[in-house]
N, C-alpha and C positions, 0 to 999 in steps of 0.2 A: 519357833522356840520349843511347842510342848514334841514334835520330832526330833529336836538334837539332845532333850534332855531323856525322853523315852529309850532314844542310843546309845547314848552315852555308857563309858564304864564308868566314869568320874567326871563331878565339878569341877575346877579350880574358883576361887570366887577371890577375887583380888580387895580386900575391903580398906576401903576412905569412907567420907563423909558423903560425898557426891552415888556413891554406888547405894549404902545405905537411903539416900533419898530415895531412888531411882524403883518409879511403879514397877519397870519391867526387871529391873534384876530379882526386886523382891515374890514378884511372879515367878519369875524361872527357879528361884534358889529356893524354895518353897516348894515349888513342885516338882522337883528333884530332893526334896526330902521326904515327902506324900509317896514317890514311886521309889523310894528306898535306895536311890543310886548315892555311892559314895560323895561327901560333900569334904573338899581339900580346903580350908582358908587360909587366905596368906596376908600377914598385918605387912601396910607398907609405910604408914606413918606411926612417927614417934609420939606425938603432941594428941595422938587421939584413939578411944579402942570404942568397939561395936557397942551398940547399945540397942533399944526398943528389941523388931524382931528379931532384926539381923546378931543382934547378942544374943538372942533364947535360941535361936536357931544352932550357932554353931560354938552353945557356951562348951559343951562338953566333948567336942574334938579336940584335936591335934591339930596346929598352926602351926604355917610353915614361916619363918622369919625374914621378911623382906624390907624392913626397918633400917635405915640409916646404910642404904646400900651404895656402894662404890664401884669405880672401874674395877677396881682387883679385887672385891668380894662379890660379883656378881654373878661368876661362874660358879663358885662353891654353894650357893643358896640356889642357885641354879639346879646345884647338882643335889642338893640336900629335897630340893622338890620332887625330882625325876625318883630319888631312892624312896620316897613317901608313899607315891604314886603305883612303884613297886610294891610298896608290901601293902599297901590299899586295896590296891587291884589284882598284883599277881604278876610276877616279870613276863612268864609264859604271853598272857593277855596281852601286858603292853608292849614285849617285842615280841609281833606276831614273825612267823618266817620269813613273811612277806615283807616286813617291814624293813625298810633302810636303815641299818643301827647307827644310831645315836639321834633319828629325827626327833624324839621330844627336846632335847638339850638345843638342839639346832634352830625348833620354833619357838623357843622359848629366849633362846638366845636375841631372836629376832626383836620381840614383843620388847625385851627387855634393854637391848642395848643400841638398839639398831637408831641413830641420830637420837639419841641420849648425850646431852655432855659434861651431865653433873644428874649425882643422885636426886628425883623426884620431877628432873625437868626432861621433858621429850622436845626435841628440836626438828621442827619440819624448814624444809627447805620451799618455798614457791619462786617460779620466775615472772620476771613481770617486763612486757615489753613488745612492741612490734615487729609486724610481718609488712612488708611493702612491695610492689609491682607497679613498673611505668603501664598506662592505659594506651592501647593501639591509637585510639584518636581519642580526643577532649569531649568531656562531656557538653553537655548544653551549658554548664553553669561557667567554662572554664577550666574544670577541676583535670587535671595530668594524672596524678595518681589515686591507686586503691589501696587502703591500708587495714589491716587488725589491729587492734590491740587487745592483750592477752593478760589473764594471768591465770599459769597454769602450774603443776609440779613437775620435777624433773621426770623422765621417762621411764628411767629407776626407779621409780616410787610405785610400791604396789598399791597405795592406801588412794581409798575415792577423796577426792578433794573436798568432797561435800560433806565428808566429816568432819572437816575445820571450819572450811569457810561457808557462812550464812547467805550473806549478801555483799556486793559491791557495788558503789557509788561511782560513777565516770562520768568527772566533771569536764567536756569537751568547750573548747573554744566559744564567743558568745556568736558567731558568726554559724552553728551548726544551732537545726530544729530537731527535734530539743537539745537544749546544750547541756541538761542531766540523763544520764541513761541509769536503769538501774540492774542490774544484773544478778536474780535471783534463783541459777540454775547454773551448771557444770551443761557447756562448755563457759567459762568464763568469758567473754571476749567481745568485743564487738568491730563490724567493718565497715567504713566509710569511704568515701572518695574526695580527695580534695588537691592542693595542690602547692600549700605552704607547711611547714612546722610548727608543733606552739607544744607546749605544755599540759600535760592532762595530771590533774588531781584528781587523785584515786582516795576512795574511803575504805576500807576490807572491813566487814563485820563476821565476827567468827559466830561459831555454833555456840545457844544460850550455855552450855557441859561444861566447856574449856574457861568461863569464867574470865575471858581473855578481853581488853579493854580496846574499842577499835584502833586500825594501824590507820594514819594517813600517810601517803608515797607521794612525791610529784614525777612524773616520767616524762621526760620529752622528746615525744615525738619523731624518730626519724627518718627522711625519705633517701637517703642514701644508700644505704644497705636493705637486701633481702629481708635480712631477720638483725633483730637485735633485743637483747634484753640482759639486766642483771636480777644477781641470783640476791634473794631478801630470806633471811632466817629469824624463823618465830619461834617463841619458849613456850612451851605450855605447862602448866604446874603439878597438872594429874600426871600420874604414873603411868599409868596402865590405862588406855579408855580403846576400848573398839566398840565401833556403832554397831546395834541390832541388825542394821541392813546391810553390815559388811560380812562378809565370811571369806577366810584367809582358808584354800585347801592346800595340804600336800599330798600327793597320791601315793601308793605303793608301785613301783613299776611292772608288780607280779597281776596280767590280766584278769587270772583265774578266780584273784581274791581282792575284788577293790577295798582295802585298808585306805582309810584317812584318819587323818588329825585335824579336826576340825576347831577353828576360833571361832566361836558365837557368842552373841549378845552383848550386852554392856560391861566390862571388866570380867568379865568368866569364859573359862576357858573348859569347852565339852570335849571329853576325849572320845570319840565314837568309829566302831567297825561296821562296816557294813559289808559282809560278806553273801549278800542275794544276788551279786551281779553275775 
């Protein structure tokens, strides 16, 4: 954290309630104000404005307006960010030579619209579902096949799973030891061997952030097919939330000068050059 903010040309600090709670934003945006680098705030709810620190901090900035944002105003605040950013920092700064022109509007576009499908809601896709294989010969018990069950994101998804989901519940048939497994790590999944069908009850507990009330699924089971699974989509009601442990890079493709655009921390966004490579 205190290296992306030491690099950084600029903040962006995306403010809710949940970011104002939040130890580590209030650490990073703090000390990124202690080491003088620009701090951008952008209001994304209507019903609520900064208060305690996170108000003393950025009472006497400029705020970029992200309030009551839609599909067809989201490029224009979009772009009202990128032009801020510019005279904040310097166009020269933020379109280095190096840089692929227009990548801040492009990762910003990302964060902002990308399985969005209504203002304030971010919609992630998970699939949920088995993998199976006939066994060369029968186990001791009987059992013909080997199966997974899964729940994972699409392949396209760059974001770690682990920033949604907490824990999962797999309530398997009473005829399996244990016939609760609990699944509290990315890969999701777990494999057994058997030799009938049944139903598995799934619990998904998301991350304490997302405020999101657990899902229950029932999946059943089957030895038919290779692979199967359908696809389940979740709404999450923050706007903007990337984990501390996640960092989203784009590179410059010019060797000489490794340029990024770095996503870090909790709902802020570091813009940082790192030109020693």
């Amino acid at each position: 954290m205190a290296y992306g903010v030491e690099n950084a040309l600029a903040v962006c600090c995306f403010m809710t309630p949940e970011y104002q709670e939040s130890k580590n934003c209030q650490k990073e945006l703090l000390y990124a104000d202690e080491q003088n680098v620009p701090i951008i705030p952008c209001r994304i709810r209507s019903d609520w404005k900064p208060s305690s620190w996170l108000g003393m901090c950025t009472a006497k900035l400029i705020w970029v307006d992200f309030r009551d944002t839609t599909e067809k105003s989201i490029e224009m605040k979009i772009d009202k960010l990128v032009d801020h950013l510019n005279s904040v920092i310097g166009e020269d700064q933020l379109y280095n030579s190096a840089t692929v022109p227009e990548l801040p509007t492009k990762q910003f576009a990302h964060l902002a619209i990308s399985n969005k499908s209504k203002s304030g809601v971010l919609r992630k896709t998970f699939l949920i579902g088995n993998t199976h294989k006939e066994l060369t010969r029968k186990t001791a018990h009987g059992n013909t096949s080997e199966w997974t069950f899964f729940v994972r994101p699409p392949s396209s998804d760059r974001d770690s799973i682990e920033t949604y989901i907490k824990r999962i519940r797999v309530y398997l048939h009473k005829t399996f030891s244990p016939p609760l497994v609990i699944l509290d790590r990315s890969p999701f999944e777990i494999t057994r061997t058997g030799w009938g069908e049944f139903e598995i009850r799934v619990i998904i507990e998301f991350q304490d952030e997302w405020h999101h009330e657990d899902l229950e699924i029932f999946w059943n089971l089957t030895l038919r097919d290779n692979e199967s699974y359908e696809e389940v989509d979740v709404e999450f009601d923050s706007y903007f939330c990337i984990s501390a442990a996640d960092e989203t890079r784009v590179k410059s493709p010019d060797k000489a000068a490794d340029t990024s655009y770095n996503v870090l921390g909790d709902a802020s966004w570091d813009i940082s050059i790192d030109s020693s490579a």
